[in-house]
C-alpha positions as CSV (number, residue, x, y, z in Angstrom):
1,X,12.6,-7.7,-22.7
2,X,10.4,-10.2,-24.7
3,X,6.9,-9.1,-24.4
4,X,5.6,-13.0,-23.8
5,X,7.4,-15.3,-21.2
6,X,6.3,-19.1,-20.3
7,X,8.9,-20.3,-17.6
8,X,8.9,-24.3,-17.2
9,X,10.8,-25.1,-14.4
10,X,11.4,-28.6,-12.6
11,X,13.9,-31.2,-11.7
12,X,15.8,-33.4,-13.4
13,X,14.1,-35.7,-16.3
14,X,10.8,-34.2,-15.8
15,X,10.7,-33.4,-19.7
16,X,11.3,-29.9,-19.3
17,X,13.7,-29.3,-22.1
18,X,11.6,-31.4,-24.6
19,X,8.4,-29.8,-23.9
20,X,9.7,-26.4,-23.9
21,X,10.9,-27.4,-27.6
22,X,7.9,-28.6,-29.0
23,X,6.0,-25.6,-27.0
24,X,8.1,-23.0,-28.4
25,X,7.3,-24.3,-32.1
26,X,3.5,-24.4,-31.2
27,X,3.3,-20.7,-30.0
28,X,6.3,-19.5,-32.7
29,X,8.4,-18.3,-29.4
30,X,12.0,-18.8,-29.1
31,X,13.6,-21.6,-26.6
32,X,16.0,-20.5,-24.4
33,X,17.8,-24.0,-22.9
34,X,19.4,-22.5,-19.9
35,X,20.8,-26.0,-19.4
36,X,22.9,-25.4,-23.0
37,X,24.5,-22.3,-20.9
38,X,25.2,-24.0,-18.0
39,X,26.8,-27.2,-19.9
40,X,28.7,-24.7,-22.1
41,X,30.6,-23.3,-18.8
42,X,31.5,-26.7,-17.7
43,X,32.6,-27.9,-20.4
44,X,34.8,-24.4,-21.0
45,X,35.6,-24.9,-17.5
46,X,36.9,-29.2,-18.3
47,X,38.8,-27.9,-20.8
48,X,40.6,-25.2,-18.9
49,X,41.5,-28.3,-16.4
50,X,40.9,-26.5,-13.3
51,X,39.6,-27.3,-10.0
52,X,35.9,-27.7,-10.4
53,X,34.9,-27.0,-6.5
54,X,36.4,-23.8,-6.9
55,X,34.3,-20.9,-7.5
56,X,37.1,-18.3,-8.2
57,X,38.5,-20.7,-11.0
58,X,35.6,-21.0,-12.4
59,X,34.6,-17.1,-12.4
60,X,37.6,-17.0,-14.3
61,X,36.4,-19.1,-17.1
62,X,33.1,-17.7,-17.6
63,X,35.0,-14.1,-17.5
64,X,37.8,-15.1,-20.0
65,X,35.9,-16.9,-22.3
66,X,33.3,-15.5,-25.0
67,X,29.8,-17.9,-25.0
68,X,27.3,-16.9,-27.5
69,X,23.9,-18.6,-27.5
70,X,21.1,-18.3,-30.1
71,X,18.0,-20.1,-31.1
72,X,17.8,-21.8,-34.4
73,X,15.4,-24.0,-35.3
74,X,14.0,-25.1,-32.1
75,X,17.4,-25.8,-30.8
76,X,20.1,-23.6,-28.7
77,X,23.3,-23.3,-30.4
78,X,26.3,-22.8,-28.1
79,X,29.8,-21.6,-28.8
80,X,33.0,-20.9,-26.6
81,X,35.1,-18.8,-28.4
82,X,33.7,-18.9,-31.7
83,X,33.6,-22.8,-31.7
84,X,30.6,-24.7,-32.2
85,X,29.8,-26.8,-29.3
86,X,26.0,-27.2,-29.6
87,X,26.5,-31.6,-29.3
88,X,29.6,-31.7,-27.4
89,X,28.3,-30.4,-24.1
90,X,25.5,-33.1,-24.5
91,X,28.2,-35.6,-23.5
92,X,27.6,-37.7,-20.2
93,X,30.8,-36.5,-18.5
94,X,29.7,-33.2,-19.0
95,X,26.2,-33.4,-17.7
96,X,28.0,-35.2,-14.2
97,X,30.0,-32.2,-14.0
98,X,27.4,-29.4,-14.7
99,X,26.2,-29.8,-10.9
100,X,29.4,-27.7,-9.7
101,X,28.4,-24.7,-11.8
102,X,24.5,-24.8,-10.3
103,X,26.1,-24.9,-6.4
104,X,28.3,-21.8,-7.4
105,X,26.3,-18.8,-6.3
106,X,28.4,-15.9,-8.1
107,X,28.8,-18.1,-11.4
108,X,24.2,-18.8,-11.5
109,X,24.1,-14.6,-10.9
110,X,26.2,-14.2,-14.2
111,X,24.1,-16.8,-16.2
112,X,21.1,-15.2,-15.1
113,X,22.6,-12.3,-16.6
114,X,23.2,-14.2,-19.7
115,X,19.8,-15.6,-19.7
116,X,18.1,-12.2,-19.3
117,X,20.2,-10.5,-21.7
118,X,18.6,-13.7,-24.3
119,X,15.5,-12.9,-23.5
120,X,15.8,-8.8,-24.4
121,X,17.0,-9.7,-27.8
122,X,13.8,-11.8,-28.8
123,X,10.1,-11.1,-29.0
124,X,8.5,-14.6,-27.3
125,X,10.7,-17.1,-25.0
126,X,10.2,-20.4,-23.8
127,X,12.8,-21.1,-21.1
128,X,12.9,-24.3,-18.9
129,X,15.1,-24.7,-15.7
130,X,15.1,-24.6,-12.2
131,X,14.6,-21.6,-11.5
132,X,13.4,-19.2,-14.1
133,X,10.1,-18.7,-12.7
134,X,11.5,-17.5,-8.7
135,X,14.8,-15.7,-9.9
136,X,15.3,-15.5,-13.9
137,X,12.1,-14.2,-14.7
138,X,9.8,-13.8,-11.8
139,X,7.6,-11.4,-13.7
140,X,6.8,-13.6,-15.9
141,X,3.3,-14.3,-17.8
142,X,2.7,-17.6,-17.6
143,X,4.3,-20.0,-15.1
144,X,4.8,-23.7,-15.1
145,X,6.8,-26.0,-12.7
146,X,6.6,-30.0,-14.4
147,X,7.1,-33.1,-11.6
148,X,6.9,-36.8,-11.8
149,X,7.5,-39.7,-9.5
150,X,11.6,-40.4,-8.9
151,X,10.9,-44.2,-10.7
152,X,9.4,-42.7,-13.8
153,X,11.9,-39.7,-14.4
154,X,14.6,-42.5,-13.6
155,X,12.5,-44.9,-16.5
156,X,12.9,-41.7,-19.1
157,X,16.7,-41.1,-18.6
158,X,17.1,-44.4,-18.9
159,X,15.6,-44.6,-21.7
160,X,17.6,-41.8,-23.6
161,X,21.1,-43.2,-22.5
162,X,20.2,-46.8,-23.6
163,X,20.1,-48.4,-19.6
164,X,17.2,-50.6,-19.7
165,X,18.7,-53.4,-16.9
166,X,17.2,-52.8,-13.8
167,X,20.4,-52.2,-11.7
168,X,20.9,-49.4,-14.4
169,X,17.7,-47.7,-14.0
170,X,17.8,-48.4,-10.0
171,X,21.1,-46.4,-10.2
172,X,19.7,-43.6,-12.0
173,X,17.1,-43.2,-9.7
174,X,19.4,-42.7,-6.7
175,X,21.6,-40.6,-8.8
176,X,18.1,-38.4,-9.8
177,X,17.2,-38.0,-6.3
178,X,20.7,-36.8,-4.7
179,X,19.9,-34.0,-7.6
180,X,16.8,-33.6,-6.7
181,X,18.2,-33.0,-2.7
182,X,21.2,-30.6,-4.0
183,X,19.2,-28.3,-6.1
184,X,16.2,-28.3,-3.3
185,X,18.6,-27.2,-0.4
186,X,21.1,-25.1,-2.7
187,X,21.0,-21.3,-0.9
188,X,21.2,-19.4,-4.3
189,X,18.4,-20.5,-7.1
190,X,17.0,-23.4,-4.7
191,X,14.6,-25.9,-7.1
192,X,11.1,-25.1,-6.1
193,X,7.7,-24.1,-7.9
194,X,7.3,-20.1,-8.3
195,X,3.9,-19.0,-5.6
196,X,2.2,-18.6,-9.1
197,X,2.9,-21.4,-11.3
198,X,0.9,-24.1,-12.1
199,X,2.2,-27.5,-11.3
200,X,2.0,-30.4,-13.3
201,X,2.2,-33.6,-12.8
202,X,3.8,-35.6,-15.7
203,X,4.0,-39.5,-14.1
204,X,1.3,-40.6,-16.7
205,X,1.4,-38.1,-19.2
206,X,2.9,-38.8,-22.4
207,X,4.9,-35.5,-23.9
208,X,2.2,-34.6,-26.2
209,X,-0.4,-34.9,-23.7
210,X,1.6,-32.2,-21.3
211,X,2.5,-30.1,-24.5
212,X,-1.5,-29.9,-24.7
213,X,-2.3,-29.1,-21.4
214,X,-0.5,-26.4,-21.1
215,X,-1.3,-25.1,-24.4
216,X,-4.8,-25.1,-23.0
217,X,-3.8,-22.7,-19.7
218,X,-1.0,-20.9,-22.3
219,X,-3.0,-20.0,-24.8
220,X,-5.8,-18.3,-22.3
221,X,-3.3,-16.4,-20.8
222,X,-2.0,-15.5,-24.8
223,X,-5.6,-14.6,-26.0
224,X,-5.6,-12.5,-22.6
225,X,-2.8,-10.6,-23.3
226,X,-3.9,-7.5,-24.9
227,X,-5.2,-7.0,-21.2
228,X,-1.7,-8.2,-19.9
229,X,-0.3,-5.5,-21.8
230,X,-2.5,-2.3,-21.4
231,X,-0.4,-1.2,-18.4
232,X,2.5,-1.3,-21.0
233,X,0.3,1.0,-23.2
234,X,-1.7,2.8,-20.4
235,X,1.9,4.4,-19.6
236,X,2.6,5.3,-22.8
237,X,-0.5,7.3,-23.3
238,X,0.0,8.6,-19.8
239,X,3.9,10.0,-20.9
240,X,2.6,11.7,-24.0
241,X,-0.1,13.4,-22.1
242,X,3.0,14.7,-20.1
243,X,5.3,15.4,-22.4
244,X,2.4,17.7,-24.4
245,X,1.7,19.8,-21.5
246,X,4.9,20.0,-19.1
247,X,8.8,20.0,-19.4
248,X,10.0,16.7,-17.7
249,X,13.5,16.5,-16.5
250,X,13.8,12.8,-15.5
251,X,17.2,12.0,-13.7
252,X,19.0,8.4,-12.4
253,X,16.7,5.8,-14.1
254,X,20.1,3.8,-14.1
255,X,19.5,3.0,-10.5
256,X,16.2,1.5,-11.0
257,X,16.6,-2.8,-10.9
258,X,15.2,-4.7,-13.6
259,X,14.3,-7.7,-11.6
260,X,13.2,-8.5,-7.9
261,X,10.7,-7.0,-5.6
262,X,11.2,-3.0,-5.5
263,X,9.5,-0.1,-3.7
264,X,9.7,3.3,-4.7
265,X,9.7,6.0,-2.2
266,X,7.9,9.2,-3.4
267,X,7.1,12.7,-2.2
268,X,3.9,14.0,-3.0
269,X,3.2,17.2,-4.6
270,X,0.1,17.3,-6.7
271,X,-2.5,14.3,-8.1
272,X,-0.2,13.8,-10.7
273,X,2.8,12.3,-9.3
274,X,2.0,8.7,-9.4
275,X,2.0,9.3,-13.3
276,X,5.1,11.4,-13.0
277,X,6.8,8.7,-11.0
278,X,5.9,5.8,-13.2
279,X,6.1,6.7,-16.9
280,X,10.0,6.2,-17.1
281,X,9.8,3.0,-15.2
282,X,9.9,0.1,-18.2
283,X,9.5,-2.3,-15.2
284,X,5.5,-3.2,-13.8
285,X,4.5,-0.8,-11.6
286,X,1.4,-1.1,-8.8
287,X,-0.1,1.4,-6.9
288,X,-2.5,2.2,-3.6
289,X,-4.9,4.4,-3.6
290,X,-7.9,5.4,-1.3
291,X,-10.8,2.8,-1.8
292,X,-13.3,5.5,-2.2
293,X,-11.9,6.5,-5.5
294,X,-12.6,2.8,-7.0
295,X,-16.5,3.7,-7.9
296,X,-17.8,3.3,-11.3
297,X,-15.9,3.8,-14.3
298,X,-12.9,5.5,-12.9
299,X,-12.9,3.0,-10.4
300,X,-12.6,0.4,-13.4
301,X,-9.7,2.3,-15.0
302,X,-8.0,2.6,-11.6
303,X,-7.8,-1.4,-11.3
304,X,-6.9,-1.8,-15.0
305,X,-3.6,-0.3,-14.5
306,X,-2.9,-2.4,-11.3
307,X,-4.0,-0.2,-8.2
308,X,-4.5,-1.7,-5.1
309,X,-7.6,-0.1,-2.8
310,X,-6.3,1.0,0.5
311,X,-8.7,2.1,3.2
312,X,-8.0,5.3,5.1
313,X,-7.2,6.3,8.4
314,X,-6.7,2.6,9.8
315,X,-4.4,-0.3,9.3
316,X,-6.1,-2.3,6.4
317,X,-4.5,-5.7,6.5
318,X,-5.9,-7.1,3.3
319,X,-4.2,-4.9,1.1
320,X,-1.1,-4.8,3.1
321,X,-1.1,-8.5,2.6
322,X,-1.9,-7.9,-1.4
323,X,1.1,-5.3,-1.5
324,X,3.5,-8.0,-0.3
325,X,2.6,-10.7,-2.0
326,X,3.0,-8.4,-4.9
327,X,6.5,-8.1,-4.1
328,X,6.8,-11.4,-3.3
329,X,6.4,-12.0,-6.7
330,X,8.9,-9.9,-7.7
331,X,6.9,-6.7,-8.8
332,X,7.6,-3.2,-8.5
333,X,5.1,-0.8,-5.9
334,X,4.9,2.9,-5.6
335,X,4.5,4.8,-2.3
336,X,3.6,7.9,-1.1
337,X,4.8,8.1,2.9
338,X,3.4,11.4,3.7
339,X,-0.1,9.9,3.3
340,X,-1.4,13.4,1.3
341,X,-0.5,16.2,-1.0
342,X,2.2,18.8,0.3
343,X,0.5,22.1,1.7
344,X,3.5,24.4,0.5
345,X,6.2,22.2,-1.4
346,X,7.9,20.9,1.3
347,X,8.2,17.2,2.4
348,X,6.4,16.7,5.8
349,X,8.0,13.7,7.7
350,X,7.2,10.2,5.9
351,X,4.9,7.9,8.1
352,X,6.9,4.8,9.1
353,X,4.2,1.8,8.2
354,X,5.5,1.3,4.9
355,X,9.2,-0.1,6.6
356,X,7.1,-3.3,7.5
357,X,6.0,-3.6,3.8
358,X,9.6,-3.5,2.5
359,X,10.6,-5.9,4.9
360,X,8.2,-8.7,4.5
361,X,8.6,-8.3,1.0
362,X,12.0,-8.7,0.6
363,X,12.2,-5.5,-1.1
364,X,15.1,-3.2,-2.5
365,X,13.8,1.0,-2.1
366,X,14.7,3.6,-4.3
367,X,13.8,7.2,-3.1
368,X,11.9,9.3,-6.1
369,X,11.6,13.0,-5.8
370,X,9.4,14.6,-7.6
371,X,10.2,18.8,-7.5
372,X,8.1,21.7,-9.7
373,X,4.6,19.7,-9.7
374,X,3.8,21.9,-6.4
375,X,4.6,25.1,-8.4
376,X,2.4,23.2,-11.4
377,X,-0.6,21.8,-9.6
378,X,-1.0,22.7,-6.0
379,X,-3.8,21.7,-4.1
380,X,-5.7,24.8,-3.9
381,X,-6.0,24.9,-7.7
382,X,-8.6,23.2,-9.2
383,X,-6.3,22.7,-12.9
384,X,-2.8,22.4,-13.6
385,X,-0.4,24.8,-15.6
386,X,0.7,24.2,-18.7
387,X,4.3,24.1,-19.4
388,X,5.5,23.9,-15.6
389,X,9.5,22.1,-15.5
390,X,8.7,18.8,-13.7
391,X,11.7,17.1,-12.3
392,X,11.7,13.4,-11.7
393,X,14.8,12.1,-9.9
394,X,15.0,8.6,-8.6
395,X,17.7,8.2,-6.0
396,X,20.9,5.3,-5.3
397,X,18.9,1.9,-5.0
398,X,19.6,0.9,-1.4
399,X,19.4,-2.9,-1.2
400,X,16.7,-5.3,0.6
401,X,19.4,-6.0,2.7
402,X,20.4,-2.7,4.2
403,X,16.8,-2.0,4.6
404,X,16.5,-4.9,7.1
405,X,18.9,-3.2,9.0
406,X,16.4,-0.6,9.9
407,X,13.5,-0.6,11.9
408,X,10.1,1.4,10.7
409,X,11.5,4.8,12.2
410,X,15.0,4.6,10.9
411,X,14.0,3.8,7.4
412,X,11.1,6.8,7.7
413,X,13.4,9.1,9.0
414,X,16.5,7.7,6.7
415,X,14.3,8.3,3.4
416,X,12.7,12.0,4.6
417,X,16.1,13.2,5.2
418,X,17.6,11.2,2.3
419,X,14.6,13.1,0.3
420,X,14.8,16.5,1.3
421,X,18.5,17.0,0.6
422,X,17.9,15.6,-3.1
423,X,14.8,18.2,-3.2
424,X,17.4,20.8,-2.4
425,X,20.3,19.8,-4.4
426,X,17.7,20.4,-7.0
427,X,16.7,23.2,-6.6
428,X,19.6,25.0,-6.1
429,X,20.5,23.2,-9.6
430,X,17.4,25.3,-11.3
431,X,18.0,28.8,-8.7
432,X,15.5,28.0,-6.9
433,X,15.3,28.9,-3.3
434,X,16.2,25.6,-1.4
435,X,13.1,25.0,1.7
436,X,14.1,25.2,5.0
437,X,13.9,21.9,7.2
438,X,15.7,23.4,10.8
């Protein structure tokens, strides 16, 4: 994944695409124009003649034809089967049709795909939509959602297509705000600013006046991301340290998701494990740990690499509000249900308060077990072993909405059983004796 994303999102004639463009150049990124991708499946899908209304039909297209994309010269080149059609999906008849391809659920999850997949070939991105801030990218570094009044986006179009009567540019309004309705109340990818973007307001901007205002917030951020990226580098430094003293054995990352608010379950063995658990997750990671620890210089290092303060032994509502709003934006967040390190190996019953978490934030769980850091590191020792076999397994994904399905209990019960029987399966893998849970 690029290591620098600036999402512009907004409706229709806002200026997105252009200053995207002329923002890419500035800060040498690549532009991804999502609306090349989704023109490029219309007009695949015109060509084909088939029923635009129909989803399957158009699944069909997308599936049986190859689209490639790529960025040259601040422009996105599109091809359907090997054809150039970078200027003939700028057409009018294809933009009128285009809508039908944003309404179709199933067909916006495979160009999300395709837009994702763009941005893991290319170092810096500039993408513009309607929703790459909330569901393309929603871990994105910098943020931007551009608006203007209905008349003056209708003045700019009209502009471009050569309609300067006023009948013309009335039309174009009305035509710009039944968009505006169908891409606000769409269930899938609905038009609306990310809860961290920074919303500007273009009415009586010229373009080169917006491209500079958000250099001036983009280029912060961008002198700022060294500290963006220590996590990134923190976790390196962090799996080295591993890999130098124990024998890690790290199974299932495949069923970690790239994208979308995540919580990962963990047993607790010894003080290591939030490092075991997070060095072979690519994605951002952010962790709770007692407030007392976050004194000093430790305490500094603790916040550096995103850990959230908890207070202990009563229901702190601040941070449970900062966790889920965490996952609200689409991050990842490690827990540890028991609530303290293992006494003997085994995994005491999980305590159920994290189910509400999960809930309110929308969030997909994936159970991580963590087996031979006991053996290791237990508590009683005041160092770990050198050369211990660590095993990190991370479980099937189970999905945000299974997890609804389950109150606090269920869930804490579902994931202690759900963790045991991995813990065993594992160690019968290695001959170990498996625990007994009655």
């Amino acid at each position: 994944m690029a290591n620098l994303i600036i999402t512009i999102d907004g409706p229709a004639a806002s200026g997105k695409s252009t200053i995207a463009r002329m923002l890419a150049e500035r800060l040498d990124a690549s532009f991804l124009d999502t609306g090349a991708m989704y023109r490029a499946v219309t007009l695949a899908a015109m060509q084909a003649r088939i029923d635009m209304s129909n989803e399957r039909e158009l699944l069909d297209v997308l599936n049986q034809k190859k689209f490639q994309f790529a960025a040259k010269d601040s422009k996105m080149m599109a091809s359907i089967d090997g054809i150039d059609v970078t200027d003939g999906i700028r057409t009018p008849e294809v933009t009128a049709s285009a809508k039908y391809i944003a309404s179709a659920p199933k067909v916006r999850e495979k160009l999300v795909e395709m837009q994702r997949q763009f941005a893991a070939d290319e170092e810096k991105i500039v993408t513009e939509g309607r929703d790459q801030g909330t569901v393309a990218f929603p871990n994105a570094c910098l943020k931007f959602y551009l608006t203007a009044t209905p008349a003056e986006r209708a003045r700019r179009r009209a502009i471009e297509e050569g309609q300067t009567t006023r009948d013309q540019i009335e039309q174009i309004q009305r035509e710009i705000e039944e968009r505006d309705a169908s891409d606000q109340s769409r269930s899938v990818g609905p038009m609306k600013p990310a809860d961290d973007a920074i919303v500007v307001d273009t009415t009586d901007l010229s373009v080169e006046e917006v491209v500079e205002k958000i250099l001036e917030y983009a280029e912060g951020r961008i002198y700022r991301l060294p500290k963006m990226l220590w996590p990134r580098f923190a976790r390196w430094l962090c799996k080295v340290f591993c890999r130098t003293f124990f024998r890690l054995h790290p199974q299932g990352r495949e069923n970690i998701p790239d994208y979308g608010p995540l919580v990962l379950i963990c047993n607790h063995q010894s003080f290591l494990d939030p490092v075991f658990c997070g060095i072979f997750v690519k994605r951002p990671l952010y962790y709770l740990a007692r407030d007392t620890l976050f004194r000093g210089l430790f305490g500094k290092l603790l916040v550096s690499i995103q850990t959230i303060p908890v207070k202990r032994g009563e229901a702190d509502l601040p941070a449970m509000r900062t966790v889920i709003g965490k996952l609200k934006q689409g991050n990842g967040v490690c827990l540890f249900p028991e609530g303290t390190r293992t006494s003997d190996g085994k995994i005491t019953a999980f305590k159920p308060g994290f189910g509400l978490l999960c809930r309110r934030g929308n969030a997909a769980v994936v159970p991580v077990l963590i087996d031979g850091a006991f053996e290791t590191w237990p508590r009683h020792k005041k160092l770990f072993s050198i050369g211990g076999s660590i095993f990190i397994q991370y479980g099937k994904c189970i999905p945000a909405s299974e997890v609804k399905k389950m109150d606090d209990r269920q869930l804490a019960e579902f994931l202690t059983d759900t963790l045991r029987k991995m813990q065993n399966d594992c160690r019968l893998k290695q001959g170990k004796e498996p625990y007994s849970y009655g």
